[in-house]
Biopython code that builds the backbone (N, CA, C, O; Angstrom):
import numpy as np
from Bio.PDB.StructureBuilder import StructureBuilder

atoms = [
    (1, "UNK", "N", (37.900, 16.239, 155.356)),
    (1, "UNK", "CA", (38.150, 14.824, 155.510)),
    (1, "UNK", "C", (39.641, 14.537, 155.296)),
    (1, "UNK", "O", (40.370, 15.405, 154.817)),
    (2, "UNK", "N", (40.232, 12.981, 155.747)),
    (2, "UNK", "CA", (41.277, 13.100, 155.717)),
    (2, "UNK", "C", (41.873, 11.900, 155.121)),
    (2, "UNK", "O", (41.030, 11.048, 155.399)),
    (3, "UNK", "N", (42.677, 11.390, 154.563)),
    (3, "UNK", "CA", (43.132, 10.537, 154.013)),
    (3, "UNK", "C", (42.862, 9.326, 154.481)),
    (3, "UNK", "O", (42.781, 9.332, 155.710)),
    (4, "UNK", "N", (42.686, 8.269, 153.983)),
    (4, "UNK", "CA", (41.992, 6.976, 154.202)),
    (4, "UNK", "C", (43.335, 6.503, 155.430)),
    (4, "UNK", "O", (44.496, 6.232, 155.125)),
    (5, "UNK", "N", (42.859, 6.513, 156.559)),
    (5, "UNK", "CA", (43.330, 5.764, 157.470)),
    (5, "UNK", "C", (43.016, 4.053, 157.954)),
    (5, "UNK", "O", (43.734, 3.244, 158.542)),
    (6, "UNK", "N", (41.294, 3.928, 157.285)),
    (6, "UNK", "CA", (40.979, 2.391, 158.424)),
    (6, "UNK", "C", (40.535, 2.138, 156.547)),
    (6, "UNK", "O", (40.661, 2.951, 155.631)),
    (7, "UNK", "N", (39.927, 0.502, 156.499)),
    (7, "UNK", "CA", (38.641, 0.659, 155.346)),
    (7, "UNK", "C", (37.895, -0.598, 155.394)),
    (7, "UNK", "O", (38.374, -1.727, 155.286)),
    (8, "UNK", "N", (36.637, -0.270, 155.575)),
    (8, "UNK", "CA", (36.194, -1.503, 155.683)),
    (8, "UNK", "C", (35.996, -2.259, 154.630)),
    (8, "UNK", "O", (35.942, -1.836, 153.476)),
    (9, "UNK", "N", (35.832, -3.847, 155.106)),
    (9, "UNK", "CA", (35.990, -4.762, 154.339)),
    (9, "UNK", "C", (34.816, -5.354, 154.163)),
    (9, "UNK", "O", (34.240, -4.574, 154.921)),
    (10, "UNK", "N", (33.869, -6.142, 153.776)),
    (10, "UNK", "CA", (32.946, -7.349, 153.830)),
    (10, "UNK", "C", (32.697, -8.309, 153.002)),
    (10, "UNK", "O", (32.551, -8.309, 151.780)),
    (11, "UNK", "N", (32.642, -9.598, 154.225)),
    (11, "UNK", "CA", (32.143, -10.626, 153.921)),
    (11, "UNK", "C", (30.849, -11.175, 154.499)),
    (11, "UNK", "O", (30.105, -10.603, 155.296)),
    (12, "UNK", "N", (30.664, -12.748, 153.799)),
    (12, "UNK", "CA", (29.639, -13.091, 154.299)),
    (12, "UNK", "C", (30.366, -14.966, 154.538)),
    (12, "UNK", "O", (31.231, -15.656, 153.998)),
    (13, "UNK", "N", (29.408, -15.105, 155.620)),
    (13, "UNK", "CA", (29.548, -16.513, 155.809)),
    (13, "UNK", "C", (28.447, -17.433, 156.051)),
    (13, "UNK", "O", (27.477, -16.871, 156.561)),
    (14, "UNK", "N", (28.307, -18.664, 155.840)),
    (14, "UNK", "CA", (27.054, -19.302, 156.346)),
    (14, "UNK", "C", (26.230, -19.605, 156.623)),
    (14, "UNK", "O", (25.230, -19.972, 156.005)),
    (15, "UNK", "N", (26.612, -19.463, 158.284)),
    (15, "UNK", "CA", (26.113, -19.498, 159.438)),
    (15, "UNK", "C", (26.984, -18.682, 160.761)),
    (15, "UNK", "O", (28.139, -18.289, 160.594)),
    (16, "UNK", "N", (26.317, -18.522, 161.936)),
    (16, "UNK", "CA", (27.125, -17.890, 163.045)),
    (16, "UNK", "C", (28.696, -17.961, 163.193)),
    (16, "UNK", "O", (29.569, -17.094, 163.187)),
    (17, "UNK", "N", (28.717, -19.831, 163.377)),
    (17, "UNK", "CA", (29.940, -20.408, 163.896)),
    (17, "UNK", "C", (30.802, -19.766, 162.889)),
    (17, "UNK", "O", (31.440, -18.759, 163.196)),
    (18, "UNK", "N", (30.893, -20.487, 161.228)),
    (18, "UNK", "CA", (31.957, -19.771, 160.532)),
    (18, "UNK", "C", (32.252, -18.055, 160.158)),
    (18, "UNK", "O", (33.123, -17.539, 159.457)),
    (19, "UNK", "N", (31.066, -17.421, 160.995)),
    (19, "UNK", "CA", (31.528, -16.142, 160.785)),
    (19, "UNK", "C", (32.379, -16.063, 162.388)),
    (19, "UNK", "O", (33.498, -15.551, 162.426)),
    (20, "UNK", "N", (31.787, -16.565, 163.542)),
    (20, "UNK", "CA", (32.708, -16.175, 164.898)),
    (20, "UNK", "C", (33.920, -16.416, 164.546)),
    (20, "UNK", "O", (34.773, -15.614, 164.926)),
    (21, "UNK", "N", (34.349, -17.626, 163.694)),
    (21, "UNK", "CA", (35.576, -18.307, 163.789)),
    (21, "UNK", "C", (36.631, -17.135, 162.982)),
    (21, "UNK", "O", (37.628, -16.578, 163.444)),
    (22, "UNK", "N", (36.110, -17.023, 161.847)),
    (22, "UNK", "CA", (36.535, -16.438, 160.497)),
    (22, "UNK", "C", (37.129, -14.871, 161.638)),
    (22, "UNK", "O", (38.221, -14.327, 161.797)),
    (23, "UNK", "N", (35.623, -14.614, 162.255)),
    (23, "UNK", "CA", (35.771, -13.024, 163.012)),
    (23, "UNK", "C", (37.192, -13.203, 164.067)),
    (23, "UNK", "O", (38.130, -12.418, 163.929)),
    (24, "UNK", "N", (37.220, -13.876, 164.705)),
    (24, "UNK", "CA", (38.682, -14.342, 165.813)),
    (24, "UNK", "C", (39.327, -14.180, 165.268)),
    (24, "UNK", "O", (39.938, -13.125, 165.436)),
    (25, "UNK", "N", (39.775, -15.185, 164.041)),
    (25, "UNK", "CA", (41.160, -15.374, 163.484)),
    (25, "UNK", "C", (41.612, -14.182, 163.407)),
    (25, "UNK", "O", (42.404, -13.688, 164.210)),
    (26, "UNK", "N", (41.055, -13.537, 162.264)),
    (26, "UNK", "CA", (41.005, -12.147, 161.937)),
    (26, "UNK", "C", (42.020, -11.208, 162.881)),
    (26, "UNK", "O", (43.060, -10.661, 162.516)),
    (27, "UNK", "N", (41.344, -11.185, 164.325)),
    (27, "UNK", "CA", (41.524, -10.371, 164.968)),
    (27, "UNK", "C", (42.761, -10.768, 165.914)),
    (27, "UNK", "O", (43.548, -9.933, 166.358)),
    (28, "UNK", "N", (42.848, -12.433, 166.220)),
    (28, "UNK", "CA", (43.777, -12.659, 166.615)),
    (28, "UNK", "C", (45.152, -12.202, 165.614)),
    (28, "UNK", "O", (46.175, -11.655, 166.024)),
    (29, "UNK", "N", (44.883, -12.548, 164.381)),
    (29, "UNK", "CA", (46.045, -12.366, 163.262)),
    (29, "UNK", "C", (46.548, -10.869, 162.820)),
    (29, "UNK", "O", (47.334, -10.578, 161.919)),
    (30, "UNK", "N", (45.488, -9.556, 164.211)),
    (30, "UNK", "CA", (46.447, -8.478, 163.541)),
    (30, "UNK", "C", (45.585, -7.736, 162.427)),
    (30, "UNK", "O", (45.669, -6.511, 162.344)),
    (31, "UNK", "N", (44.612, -8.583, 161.416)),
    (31, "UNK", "CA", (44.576, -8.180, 160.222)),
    (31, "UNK", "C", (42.856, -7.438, 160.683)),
    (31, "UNK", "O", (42.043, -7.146, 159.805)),
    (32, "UNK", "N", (42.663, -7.303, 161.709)),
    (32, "UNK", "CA", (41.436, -6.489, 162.055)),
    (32, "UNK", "C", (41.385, -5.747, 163.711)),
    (32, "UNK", "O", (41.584, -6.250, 164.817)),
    (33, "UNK", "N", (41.090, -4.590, 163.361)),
    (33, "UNK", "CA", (40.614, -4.151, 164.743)),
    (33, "UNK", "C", (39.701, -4.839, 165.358)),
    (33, "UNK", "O", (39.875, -5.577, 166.328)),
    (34, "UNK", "N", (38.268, -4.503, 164.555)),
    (34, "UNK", "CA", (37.196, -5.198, 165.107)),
    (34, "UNK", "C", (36.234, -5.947, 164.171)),
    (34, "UNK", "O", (35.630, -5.252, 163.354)),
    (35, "UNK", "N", (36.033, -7.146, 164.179)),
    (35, "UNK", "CA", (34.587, -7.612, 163.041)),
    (35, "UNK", "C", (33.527, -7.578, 163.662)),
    (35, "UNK", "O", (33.251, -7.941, 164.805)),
    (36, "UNK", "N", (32.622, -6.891, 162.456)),
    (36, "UNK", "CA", (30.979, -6.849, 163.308)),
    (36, "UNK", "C", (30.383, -8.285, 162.573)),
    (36, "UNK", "O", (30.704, -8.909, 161.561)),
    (37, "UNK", "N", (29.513, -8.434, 163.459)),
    (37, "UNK", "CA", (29.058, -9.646, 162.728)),
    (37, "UNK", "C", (27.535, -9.548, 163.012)),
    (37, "UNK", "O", (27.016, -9.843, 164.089)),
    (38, "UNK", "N", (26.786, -9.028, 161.744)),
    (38, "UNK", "CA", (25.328, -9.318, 161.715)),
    (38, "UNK", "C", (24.598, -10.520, 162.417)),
    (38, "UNK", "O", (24.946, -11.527, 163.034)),
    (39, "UNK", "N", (23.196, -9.821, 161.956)),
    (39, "UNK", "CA", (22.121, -10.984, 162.146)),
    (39, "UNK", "C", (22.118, -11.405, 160.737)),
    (39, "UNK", "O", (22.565, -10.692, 159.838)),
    (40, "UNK", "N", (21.432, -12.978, 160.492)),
    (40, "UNK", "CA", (21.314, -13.013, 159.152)),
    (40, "UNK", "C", (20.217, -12.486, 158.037)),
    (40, "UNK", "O", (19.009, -12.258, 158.091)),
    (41, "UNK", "N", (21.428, -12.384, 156.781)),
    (41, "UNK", "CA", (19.939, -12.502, 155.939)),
    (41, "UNK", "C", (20.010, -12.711, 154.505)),
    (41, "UNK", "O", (21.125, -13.145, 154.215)),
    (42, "UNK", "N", (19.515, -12.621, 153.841)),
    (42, "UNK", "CA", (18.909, -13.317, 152.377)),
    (42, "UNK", "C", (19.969, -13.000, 151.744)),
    (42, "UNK", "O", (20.415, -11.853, 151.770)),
    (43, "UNK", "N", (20.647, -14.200, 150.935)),
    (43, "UNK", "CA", (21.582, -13.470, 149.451)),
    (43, "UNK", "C", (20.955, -14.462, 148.535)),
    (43, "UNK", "O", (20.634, -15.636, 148.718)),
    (44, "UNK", "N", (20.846, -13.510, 147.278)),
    (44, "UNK", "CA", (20.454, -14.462, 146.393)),
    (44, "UNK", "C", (21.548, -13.780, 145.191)),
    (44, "UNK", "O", (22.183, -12.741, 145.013)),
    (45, "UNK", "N", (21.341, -14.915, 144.609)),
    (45, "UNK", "CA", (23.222, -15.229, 143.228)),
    (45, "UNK", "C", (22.786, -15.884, 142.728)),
    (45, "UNK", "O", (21.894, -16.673, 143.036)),
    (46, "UNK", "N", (23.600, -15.623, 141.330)),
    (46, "UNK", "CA", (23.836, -16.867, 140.523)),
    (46, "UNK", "C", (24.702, -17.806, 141.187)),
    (46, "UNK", "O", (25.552, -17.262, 141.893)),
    (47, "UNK", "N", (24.735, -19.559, 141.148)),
    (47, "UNK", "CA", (26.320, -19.769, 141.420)),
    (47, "UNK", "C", (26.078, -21.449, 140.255)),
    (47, "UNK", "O", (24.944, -21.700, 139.849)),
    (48, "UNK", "N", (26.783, -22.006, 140.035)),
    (48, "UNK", "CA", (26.781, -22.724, 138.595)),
    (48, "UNK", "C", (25.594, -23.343, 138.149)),
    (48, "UNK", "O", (25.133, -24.483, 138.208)),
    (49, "UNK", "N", (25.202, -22.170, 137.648)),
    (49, "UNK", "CA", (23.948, -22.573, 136.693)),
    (49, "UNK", "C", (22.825, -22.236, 137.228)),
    (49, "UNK", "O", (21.879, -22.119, 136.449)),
    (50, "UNK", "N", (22.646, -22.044, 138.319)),
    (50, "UNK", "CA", (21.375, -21.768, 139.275)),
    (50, "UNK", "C", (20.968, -20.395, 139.287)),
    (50, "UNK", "O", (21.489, -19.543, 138.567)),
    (51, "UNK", "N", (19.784, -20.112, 140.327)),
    (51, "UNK", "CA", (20.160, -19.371, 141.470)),
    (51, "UNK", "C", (20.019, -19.722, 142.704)),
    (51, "UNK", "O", (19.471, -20.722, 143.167)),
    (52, "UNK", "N", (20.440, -19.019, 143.125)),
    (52, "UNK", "CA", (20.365, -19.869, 145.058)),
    (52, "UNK", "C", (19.895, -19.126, 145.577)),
    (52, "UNK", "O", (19.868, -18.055, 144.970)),
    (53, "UNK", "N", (19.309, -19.135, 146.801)),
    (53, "UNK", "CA", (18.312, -17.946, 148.029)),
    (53, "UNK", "C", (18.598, -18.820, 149.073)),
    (53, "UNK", "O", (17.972, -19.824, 149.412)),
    (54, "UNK", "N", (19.899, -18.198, 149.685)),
    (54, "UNK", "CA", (20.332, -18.475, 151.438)),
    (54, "UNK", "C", (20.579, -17.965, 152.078)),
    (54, "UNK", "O", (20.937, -16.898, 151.580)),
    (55, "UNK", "N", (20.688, -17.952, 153.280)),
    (55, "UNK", "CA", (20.860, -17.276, 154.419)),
    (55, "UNK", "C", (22.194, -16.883, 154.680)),
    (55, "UNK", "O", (23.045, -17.756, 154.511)),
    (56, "UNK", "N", (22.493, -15.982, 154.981)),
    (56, "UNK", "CA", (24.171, -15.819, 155.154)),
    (56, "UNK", "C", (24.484, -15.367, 156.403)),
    (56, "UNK", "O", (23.464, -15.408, 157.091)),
    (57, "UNK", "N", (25.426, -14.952, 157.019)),
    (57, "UNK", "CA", (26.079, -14.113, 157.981)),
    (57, "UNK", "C", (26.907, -12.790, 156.997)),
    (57, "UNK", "O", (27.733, -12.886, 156.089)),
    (58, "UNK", "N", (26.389, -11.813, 157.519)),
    (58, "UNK", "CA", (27.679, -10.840, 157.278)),
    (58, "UNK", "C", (28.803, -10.226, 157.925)),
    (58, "UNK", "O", (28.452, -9.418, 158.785)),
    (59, "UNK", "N", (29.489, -10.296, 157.849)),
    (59, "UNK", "CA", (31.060, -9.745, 158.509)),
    (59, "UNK", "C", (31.554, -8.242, 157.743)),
    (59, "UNK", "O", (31.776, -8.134, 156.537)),
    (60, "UNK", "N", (31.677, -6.973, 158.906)),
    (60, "UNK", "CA", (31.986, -6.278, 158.420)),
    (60, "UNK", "C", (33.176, -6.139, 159.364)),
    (60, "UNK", "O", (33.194, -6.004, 160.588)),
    (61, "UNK", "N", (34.560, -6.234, 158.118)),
    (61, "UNK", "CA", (35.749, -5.978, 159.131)),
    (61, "UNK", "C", (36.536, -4.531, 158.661)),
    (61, "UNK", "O", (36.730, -4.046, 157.546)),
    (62, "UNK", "N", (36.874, -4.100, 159.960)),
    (62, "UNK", "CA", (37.781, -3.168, 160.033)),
    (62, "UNK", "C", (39.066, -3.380, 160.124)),
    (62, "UNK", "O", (39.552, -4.163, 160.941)),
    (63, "UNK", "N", (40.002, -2.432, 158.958)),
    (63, "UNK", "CA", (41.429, -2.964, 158.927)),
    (63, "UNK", "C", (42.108, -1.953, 158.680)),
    (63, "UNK", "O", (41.424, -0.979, 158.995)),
    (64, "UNK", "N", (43.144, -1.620, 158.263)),
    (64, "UNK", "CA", (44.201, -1.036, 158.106)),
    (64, "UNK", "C", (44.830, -0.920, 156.618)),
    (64, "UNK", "O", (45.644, -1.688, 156.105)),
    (65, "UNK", "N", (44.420, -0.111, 156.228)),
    (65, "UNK", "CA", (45.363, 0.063, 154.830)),
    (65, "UNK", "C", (46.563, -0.859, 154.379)),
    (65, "UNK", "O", (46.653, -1.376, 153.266)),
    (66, "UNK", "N", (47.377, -0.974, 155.306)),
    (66, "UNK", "CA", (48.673, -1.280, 155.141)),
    (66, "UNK", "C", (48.553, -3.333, 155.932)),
    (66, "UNK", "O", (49.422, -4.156, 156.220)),
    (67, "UNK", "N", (47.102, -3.350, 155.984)),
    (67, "UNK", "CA", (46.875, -4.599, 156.498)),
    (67, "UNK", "C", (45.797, -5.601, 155.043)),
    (67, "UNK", "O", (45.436, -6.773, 154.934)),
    (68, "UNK", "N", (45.678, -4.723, 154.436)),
    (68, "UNK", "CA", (44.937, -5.325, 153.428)),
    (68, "UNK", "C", (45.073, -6.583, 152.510)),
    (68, "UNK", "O", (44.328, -7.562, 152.545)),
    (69, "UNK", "N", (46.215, -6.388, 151.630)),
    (69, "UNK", "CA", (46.611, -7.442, 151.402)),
    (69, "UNK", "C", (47.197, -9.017, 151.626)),
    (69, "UNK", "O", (47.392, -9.799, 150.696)),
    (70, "UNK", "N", (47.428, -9.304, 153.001)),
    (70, "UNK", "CA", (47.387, -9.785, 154.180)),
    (70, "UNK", "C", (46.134, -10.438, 154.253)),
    (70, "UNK", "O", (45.916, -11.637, 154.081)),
    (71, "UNK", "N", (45.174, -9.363, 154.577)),
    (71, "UNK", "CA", (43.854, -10.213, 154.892)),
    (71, "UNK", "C", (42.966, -10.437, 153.619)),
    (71, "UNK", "O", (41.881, -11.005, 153.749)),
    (72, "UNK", "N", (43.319, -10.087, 152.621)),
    (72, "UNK", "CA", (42.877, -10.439, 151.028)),
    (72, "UNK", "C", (43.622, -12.365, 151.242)),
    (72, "UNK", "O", (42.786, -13.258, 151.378)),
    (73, "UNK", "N", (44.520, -12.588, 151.242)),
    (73, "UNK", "CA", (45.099, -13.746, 151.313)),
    (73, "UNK", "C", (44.958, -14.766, 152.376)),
    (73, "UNK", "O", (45.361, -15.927, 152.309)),
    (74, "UNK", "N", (44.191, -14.068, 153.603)),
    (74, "UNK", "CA", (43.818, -14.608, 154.727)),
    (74, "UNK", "C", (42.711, -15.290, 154.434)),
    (74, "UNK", "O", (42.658, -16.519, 154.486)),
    (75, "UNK", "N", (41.454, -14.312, 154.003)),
    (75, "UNK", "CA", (40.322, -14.574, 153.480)),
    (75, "UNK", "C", (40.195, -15.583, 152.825)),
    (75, "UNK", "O", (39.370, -16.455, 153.097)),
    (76, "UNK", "N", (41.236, -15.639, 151.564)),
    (76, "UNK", "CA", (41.521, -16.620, 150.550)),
    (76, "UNK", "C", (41.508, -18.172, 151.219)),
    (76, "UNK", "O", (40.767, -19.153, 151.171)),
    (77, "UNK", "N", (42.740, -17.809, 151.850)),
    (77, "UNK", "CA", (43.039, -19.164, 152.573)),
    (77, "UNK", "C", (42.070, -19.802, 153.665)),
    (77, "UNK", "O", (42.033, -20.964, 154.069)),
    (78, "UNK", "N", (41.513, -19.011, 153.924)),
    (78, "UNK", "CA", (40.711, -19.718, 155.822)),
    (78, "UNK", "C", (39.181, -19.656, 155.010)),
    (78, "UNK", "O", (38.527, -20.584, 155.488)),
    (79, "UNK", "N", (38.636, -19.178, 154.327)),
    (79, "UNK", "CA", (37.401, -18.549, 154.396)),
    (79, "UNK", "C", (36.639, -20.494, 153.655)),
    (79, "UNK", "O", (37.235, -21.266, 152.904)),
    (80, "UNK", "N", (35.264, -20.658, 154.256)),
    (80, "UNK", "CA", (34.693, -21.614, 154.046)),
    (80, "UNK", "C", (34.389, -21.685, 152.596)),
    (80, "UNK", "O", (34.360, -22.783, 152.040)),
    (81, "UNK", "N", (34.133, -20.456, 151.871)),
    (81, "UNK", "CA", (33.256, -20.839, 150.071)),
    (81, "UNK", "C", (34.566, -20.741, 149.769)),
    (81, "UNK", "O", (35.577, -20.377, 150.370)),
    (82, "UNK", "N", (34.277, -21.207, 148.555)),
    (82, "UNK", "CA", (34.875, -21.398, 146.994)),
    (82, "UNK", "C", (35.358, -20.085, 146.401)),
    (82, "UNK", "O", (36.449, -20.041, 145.832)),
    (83, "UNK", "N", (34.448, -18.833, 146.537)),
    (83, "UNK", "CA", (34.394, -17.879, 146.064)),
    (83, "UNK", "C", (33.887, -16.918, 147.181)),
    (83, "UNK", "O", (32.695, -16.630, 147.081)),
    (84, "UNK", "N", (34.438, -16.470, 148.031)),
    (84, "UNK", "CA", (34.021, -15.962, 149.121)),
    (84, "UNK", "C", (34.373, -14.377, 148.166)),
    (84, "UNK", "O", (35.204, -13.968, 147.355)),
    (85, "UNK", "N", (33.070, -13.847, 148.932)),
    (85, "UNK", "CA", (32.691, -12.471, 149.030)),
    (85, "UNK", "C", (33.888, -11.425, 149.455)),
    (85, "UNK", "O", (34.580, -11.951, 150.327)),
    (86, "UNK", "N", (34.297, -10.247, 149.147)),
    (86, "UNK", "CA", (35.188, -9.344, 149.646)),
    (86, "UNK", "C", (35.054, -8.297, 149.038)),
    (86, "UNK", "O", (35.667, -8.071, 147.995)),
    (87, "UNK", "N", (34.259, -7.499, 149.562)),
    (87, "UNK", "CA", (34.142, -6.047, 149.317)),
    (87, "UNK", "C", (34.714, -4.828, 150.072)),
    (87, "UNK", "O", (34.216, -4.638, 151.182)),
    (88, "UNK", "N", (35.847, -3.810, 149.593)),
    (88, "UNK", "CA", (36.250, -3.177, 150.015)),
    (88, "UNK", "C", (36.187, -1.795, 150.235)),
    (88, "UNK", "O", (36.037, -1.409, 149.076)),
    (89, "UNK", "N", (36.202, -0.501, 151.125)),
    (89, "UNK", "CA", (35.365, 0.428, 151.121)),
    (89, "UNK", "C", (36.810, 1.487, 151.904)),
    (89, "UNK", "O", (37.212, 1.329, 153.057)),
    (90, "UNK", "N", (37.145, 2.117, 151.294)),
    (90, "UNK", "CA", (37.517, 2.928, 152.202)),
    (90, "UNK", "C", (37.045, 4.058, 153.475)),
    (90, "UNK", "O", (35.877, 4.393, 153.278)),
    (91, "UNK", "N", (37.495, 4.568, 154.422)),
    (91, "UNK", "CA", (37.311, 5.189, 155.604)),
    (91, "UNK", "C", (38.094, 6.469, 155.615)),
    (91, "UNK", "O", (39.166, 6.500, 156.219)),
    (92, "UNK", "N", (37.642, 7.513, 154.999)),
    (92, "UNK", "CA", (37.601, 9.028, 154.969)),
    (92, "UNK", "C", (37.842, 9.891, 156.528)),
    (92, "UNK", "O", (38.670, 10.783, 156.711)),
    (93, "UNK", "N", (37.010, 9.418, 157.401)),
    (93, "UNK", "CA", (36.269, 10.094, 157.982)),
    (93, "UNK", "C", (36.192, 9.426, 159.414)),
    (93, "UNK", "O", (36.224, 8.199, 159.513)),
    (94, "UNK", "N", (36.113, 10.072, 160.285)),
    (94, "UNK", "CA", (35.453, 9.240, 161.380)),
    (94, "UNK", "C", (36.050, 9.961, 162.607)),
    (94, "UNK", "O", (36.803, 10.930, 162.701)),
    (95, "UNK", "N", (35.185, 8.790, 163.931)),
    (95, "UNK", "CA", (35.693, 9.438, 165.101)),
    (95, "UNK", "C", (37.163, 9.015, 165.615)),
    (95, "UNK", "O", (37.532, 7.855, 165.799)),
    (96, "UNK", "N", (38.160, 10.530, 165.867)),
    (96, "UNK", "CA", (39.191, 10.267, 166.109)),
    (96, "UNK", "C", (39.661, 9.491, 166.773)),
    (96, "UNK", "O", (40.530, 8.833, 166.201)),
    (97, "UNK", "N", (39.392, 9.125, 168.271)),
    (97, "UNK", "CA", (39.774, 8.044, 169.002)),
    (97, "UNK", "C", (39.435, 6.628, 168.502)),
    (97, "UNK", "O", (40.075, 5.576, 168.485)),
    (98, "UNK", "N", (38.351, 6.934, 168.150)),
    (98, "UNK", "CA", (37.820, 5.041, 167.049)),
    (98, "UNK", "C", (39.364, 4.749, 166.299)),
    (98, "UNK", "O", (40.071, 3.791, 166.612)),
    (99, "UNK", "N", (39.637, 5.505, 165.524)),
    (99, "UNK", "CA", (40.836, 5.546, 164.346)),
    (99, "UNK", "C", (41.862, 5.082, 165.014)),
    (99, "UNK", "O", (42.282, 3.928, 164.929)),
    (100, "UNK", "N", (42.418, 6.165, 165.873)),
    (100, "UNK", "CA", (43.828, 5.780, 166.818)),
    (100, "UNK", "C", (43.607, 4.321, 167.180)),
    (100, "UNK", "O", (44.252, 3.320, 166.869)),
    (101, "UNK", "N", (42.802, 4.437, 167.731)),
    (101, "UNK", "CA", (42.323, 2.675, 168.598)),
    (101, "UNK", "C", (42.393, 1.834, 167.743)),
    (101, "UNK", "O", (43.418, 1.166, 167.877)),
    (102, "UNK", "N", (41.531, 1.417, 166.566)),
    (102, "UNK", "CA", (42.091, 0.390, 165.849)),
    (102, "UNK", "C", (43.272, 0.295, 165.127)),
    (102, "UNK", "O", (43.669, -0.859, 164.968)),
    (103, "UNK", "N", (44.138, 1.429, 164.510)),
    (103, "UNK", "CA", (45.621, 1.888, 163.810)),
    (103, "UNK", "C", (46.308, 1.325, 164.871)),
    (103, "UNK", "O", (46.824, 0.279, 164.478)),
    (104, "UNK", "N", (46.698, 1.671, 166.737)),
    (104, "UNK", "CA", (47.484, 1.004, 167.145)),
    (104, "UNK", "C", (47.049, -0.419, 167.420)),
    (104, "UNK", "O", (48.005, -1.175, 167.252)),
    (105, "UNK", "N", (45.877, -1.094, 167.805)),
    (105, "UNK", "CA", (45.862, -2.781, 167.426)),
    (105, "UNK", "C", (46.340, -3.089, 166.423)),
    (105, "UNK", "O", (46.456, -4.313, 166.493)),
    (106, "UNK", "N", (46.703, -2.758, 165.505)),
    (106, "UNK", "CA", (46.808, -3.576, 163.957)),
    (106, "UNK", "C", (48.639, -3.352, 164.050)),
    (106, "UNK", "O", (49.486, -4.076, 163.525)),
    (107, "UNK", "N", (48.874, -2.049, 164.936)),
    (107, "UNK", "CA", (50.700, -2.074, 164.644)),
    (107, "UNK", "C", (50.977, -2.103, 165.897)),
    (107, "UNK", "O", (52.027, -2.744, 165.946)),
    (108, "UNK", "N", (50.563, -1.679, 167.392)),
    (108, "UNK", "CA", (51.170, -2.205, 168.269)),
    (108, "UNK", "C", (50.752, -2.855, 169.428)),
    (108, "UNK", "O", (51.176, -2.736, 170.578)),
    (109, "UNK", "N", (49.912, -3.518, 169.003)),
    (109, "UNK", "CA", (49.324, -4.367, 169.985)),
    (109, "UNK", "C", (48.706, -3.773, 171.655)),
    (109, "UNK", "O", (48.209, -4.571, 172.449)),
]
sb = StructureBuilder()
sb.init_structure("model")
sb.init_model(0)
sb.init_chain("A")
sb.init_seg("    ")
for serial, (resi, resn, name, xyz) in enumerate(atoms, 1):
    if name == "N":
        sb.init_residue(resn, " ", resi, " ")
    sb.init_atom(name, np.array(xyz, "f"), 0.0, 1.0, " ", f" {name:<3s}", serial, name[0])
structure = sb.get_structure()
């Protein structure tokens, strides 16, 4: 295996619309190759004082090492919750042309 080249990211949103929207920006801004965007399904949390059981969207985005922090602050700023979700995963491994392909979207368009 070889040194973390891509790593995925995830969030969750909503509904459809704020994950399509959230998924564009993203991709228009550079800070993703590609977002997948699930079907929905169940999250259940604490959130003040409760628990809640809703439906979400998940967003799994692909990014760039050197694009991360960027879209940590992107997230921050654009994302619909209060406390939006961001889980990060690095990418070991994978198919070579996948890699190249999203590494040059993210640096040369």
């Amino acid at each position: 295996m070889s040194s973390c080249r891509l790593l995925l990211a995830v969030t969750t949103c909503a509904d459809a619309s704020a994950a399509e929207r959230l998924a564009a920006a993203l991709v228009e801004a550079r800070l993703a190759a590609c977002v997948s965007i699930s079907a929905p399904v169940r999250s259940v949390y604490p959130w003040q004082g409760r628990i809640e059981v809703e439906q979400e969207v998940v967003l799994t985005i692909k990014t760039a090492p050197a694009r991360i922090e960027a879209l940590k602050r992107f997230i921050a700023e654009h994302h619909d919750y209060d406390v939006p979700e961001l889980l990060i995963s690095p990418v070991t491994d994978g198919a070579e042309a996948y890699l190249q392909w999203a590494e040059n979207w993210m640096t040369n368009g």
